[in-house]
N, C-alpha and C positions, 0 to 999 in steps of 0.2 A: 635438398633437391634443387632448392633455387638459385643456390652457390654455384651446384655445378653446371647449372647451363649456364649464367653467367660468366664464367670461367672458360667453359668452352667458344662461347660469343666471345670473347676479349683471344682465345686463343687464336681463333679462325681469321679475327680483323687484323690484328697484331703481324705486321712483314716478317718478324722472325719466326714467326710458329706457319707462316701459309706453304702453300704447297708449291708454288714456286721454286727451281730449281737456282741452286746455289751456284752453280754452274754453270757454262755451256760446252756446248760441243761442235766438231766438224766432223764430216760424213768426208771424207776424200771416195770418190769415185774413180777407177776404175781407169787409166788412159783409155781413148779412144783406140780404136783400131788403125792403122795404116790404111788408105784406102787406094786400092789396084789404079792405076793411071799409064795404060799406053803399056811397055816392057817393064815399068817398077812400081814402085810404091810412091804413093804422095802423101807428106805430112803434111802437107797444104797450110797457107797464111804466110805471111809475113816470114822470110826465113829469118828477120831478127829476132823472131820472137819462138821460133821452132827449136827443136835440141834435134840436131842431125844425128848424135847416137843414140836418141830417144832415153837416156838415162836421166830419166828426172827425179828430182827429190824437192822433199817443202819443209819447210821448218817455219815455226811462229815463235814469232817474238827472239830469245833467247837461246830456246830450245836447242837441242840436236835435229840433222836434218834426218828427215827418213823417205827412203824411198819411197817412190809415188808407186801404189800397186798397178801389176797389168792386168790381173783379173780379177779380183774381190776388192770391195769399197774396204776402206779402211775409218774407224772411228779414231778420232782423236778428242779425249774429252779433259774435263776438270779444266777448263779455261774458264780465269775470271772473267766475272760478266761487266766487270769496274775497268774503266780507261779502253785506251787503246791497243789494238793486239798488230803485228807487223807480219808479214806472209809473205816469204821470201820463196819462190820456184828455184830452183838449182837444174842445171845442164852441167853431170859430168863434173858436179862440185864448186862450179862456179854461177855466182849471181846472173838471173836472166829476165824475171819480172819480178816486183813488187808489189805492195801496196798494203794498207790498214785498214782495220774495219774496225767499230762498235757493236756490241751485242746489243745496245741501245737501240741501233738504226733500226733494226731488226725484230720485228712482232716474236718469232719464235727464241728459242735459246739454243734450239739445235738444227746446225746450216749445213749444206752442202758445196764442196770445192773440187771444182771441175774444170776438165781444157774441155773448150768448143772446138769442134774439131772441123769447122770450117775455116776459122783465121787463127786456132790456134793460141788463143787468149784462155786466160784463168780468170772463173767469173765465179763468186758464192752469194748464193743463193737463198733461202731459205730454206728447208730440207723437204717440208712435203709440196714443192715446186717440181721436185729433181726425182724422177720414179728412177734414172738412172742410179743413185744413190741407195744402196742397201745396208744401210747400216741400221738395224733395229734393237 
């Protein structure tokens, strides 16, 4: 009997047996809406940083790009949690923001990636920051 809680103690402390996820994830939310402005629509921010046919796509790292959904968050997961990952925004199949991130910088393992839809930037987050974020 005293093996096995012993055993169990060494299980629980031990980083390969804990419950920590091996992984991490992103929550892609949802584009923003178009917001009504005068006779049309405004993507609003920065038109260098907008996609005028609003076709956006993300890819990380390597990966293939995928469309950025318009109405359901989208999960993207089994991202190592080791080095650095690159998150590339696409307009229409061409490069428009970047940037990297660590799962390190990050308390959680599972984030959220979203346009702000006041200037139209891509900001991730940590996921339970992001109620816009439905990925469960």
């Amino acid at each position: 009997m005293k093996a096995k809680a012993v055993l169990l103690c060494l299980a629980l402390l031990y980083p390969a047996f804990s419950l920590e996820p091996e992984h991490g994830s992103i929550c892609v939310a949802p584009l923003p809406k178009p917001k009504p402005l005068g006779h049309g629509y405004a993507l609003g921010g920065d038109p260098s940083v907008s996609c005028g046919t609003n076709e956006y796509s993300v890819r990380i790292d390597n990966g293939k790009a995928i469309v950025w959904p318009k109405e359901e968050s989208l999960l993207l997961g089994n991202l190592s949690l080791q080095g650095r990952h690159r998150v590339v925004i696409l307009c229409g199949g061409k490069p428009l923001q970047s940037f990297s991130f660590r799962f390190a910088d990050f308390k959680e393992k599972k984030l959220c990636l979203f346009l702000n839809d006041l200037y139209w930037t891509v900001h991730l987050w940590e996921d339970k920051r992001c109620p816009w974020c439905k990925c469960r």
